[in-house]
N, C-alpha and C positions, 0 to 999 in steps of 0.2 A: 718685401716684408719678411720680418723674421720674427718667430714668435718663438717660444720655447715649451714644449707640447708633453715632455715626461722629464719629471725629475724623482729619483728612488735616493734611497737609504739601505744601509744596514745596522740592525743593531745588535750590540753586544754583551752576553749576559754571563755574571761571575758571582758567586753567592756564598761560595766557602773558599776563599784563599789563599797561598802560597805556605802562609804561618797558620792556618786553621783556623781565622779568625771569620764567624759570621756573619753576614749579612741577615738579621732576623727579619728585618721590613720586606725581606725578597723570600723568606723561606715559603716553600708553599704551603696550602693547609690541608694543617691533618698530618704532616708529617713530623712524628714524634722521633726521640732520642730511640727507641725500639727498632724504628726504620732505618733510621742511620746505621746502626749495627748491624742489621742486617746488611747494609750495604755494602759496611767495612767487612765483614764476615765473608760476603760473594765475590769481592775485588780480590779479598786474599785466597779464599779457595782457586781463584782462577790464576792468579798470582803462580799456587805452589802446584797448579796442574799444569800450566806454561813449562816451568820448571822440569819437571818428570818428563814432559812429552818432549822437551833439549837433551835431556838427559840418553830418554831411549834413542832420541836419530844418534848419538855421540857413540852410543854402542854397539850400531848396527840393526836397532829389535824399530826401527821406525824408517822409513821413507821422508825425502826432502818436509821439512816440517817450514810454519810461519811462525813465529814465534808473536805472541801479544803486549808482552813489558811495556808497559807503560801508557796502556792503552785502555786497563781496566776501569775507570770514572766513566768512558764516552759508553763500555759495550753493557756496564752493567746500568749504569745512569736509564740507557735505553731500553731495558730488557728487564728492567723493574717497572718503568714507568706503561709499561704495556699492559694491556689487558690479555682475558684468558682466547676470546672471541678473534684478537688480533693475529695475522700473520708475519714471519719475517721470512726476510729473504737474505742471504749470506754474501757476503763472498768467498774469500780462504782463509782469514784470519779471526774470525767472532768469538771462538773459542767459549770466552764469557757469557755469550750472550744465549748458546746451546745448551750449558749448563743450569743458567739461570731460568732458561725454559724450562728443565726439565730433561732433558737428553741426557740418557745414560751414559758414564762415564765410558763404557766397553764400545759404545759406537764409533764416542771421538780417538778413543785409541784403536782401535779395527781400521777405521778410514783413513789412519795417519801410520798405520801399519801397512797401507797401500790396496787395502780392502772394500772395493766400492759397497759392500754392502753394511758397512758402517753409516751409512747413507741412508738406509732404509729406516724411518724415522715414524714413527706413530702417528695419524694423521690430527690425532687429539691436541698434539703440543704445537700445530703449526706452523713447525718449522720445516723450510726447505732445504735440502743439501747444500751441503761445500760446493761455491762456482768457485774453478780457479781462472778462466777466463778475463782480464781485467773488462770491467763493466759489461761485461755479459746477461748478467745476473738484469740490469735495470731496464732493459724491453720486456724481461719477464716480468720484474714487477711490476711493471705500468698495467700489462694486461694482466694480472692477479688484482689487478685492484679495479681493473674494470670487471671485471666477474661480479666482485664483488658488490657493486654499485647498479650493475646491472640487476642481480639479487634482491638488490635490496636489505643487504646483509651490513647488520650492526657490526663490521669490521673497517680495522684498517690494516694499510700494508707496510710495513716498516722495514727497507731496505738501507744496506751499506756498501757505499763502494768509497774506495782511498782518492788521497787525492790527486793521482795519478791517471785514477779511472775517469774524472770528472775531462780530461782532456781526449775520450775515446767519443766516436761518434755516435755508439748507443745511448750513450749518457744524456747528450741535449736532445737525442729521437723521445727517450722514455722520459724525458721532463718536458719537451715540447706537449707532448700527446697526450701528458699528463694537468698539464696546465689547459690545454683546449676541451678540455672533456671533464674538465674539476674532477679528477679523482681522490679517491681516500687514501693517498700517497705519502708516507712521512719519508723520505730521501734523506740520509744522513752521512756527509763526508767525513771519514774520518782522516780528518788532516792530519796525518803524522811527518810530516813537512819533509819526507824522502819516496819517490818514485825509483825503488829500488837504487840505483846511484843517481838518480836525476832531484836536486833539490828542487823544494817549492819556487822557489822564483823563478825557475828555469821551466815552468809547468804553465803558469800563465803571469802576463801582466797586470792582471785585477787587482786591485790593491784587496780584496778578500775572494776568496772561492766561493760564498755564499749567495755574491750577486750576477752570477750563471744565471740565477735563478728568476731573477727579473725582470730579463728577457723573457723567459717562458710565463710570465703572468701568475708567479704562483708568492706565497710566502717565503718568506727569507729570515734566516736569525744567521747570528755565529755566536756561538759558546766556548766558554773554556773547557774543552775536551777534559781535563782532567780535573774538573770538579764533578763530582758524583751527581750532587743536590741541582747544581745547574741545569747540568743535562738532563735529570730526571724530569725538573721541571719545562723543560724547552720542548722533550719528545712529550710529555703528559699532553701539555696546550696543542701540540700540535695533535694529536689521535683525538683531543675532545671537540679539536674544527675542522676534522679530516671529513665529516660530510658535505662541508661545504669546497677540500677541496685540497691541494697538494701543499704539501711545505717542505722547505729545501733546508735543512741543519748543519751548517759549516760546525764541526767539532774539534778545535784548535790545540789536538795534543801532540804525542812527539814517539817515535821509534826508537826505544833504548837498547832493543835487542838491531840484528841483524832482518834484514828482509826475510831471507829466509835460511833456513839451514846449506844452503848452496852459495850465499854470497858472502863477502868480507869485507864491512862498514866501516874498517880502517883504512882499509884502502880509498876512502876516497867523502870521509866523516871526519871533520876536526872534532880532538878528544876534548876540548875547552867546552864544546856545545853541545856535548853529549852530559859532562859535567855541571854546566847550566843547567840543562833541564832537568836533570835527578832534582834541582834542590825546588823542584814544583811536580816532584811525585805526587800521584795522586791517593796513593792507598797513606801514606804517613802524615797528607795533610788531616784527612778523615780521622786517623788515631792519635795525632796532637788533638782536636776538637773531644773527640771521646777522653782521654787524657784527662785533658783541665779542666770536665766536668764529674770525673771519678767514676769514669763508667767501663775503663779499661785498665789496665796493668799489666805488666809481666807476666805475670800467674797465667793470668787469662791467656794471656797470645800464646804462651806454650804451650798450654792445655788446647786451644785450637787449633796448633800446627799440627800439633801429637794425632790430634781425630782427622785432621786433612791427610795424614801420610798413611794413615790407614783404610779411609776411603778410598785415596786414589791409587792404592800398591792392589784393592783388591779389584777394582776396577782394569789395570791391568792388566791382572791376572787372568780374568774374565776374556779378557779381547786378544790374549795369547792362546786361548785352549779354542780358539776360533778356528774350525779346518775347513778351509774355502771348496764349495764343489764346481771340479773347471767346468761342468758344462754348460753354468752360467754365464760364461761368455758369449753363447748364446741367445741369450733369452733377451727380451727388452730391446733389441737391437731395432728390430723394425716392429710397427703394432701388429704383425702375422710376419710367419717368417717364409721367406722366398724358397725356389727351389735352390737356389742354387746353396745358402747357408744351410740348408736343411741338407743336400749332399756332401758338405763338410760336414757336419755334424755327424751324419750316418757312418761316414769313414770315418772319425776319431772316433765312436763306438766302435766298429769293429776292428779297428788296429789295438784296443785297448787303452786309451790315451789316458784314461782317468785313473787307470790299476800304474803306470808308470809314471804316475805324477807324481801321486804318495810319498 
């Protein structure tokens, strides 16, 4: 006998498209022409901070950097749709998603200035440090979200890993454990369809990344990463049935920049597909829409870039007058410190290590 015992799906959700054309039957409610702005206003702020933070690795005043381009619809989409109560969890690229919380600019330029204490982040805003680990980050948040559940706490946990990470073993451990314990998980790939030189096809066979997740028993969407409205509305639904349980958000956008300040995507990126996907930009679909309802102009976008160059030139300024003290290399190491780091320690005070640093 042969019977057929589970059949799944995926489904796939797009709301504002290519040419900025609406979907209003899909828009969610309550989200007015005010919230769109805001939206356009967070993609481009993160937009011209991407920007400065390429700029400082290019002149030496930064350490290897990830760059975001074209990534900002999936981290702001996500990082709007959140509540205050909700946690996230990083990997090395969110950039958007730090600001939109709330994270001061001098942090993100301190920790990309090679400064771990750029890290040190307010426990109010929720957010968790820079993982650069690939999928590192998602056993932590499976157990962040069991804390939470354990508590009893009106949160949920809203983690991202690429889709590079989705092929690491942490990844199916913390959506296994995730899916057997229904946690208040919102999992969010963000497909930018290169694993450093490794393309998506070359990552798995799945005909979508979203249905990993089906295996583990949890929910499953894939969106157009670089629709803002989409995504907002795909992480919203998911945080408002995150009591009941984990959801897995394939985010279908694209790396226009470089992996990271260390690699070279010509080497091994045809320029045809790179030019492809500019013309499904995600910040220019949003200001054609604002556009053709006379809610944007020229005027405007200058007068906003004018105040973005001035926020974020003082912001760096701020994470440059940062003078690191070494003997926090120290500290945090272990939860009590051993003898034997504490006799390193005693010898770099007395040889003077801190007075020759300077």
């Amino acid at each position: 006998m042969i019977k057929r015992v589970f059949e799944g799906h995926v489904d796939y959700m797009q709301i504002l498209d290519e040419k900025g054309n609406m979907d209003q039957s899909a828009l969610p409610s309550g989200l007015g022409d005010d919230a769109i702005l805001e939206m356009y206003r967070q993609m481009s702020f993160a937009r011209a901070l991407d920007a400065k933070a390429l700029s400082l690795q290019r002149q030496g005043r930064a350490v290897t950097y990830a760059p975001l381009l074209g990534q900002e619809a999936t981290q702001i989409g996500a990082a709007l749709a959140m509540r205050k109560s909700d946690l996230f969890v990083p990997n090395f690229r969110q950039h958007g998603v730090f600001i939109a919380r709330g994270v001061p600019l001098y942090n993100i330029f301190m920790f990309w200035r090679g400064f771990e204490e750029g890290n040190i982040i307010s426990r109010e805003l929720g957010v968790f440090p820079y993982i650069v680990p690939v999928s590192s980050q998602m056993p932590h948040a499976a157990g962040i979200a069991f804390a939470q559940k354990y508590k009893g706490a009106d949160a949920a946990v809203v983690a991202f890993c690429g889709d590079g990470g989705t092929s690491e073993g942490d990844f199916y451990e913390a959506l296994n454990f995730a899916g057997v314990f229904k946690l208040p998980l919102v999992a969010i790939i963000e497909n930018n369809q290169w694993a450093i030189s490794v393309p998506r096809k070359n990552q798995s066979a799945a005909e979508t990344l979203a249905q990993k997740g089906i295996a583990a028993g949890v929910e499953v969407m894939q969106v157009d990463g670089n629709d803002v409205i989409a995504v907002y509305k795909a992480v919203g639904d998911a945080i408002g049935r995150a009591k009941a349980g984990t959801t897995l958000i394939e985010c279908v956008t694209y790396r226009m920049s470089m992996h990271t300040t260390a690699d070279d995507p010509t080497k091994y990126r045809p320029d045809a597909e790179v030019e492809a996907w500019k013309q499904r930009d995600p910040i220019a679909r949003v200001g054609t829409y604002l556009r053709a309802k006379g809610l944007w102009d020229d005027q405007k976008e200058a007068g906003m870039q004018e105040g973005f160059k001035k926020t974020i030139d003082e912001g760096v300024e701020k994470a440059e007058q940062f003078k690191p003290d070494p003997k926090s290399m120290f500290d945090n190491v272990y939860s009590f410190m051993p003898q034997t780091l504490k006799d390193e320690y005693d010898e770099a005070v007395k040889e003077g290590f801190w007075q020759q640093q300077r």
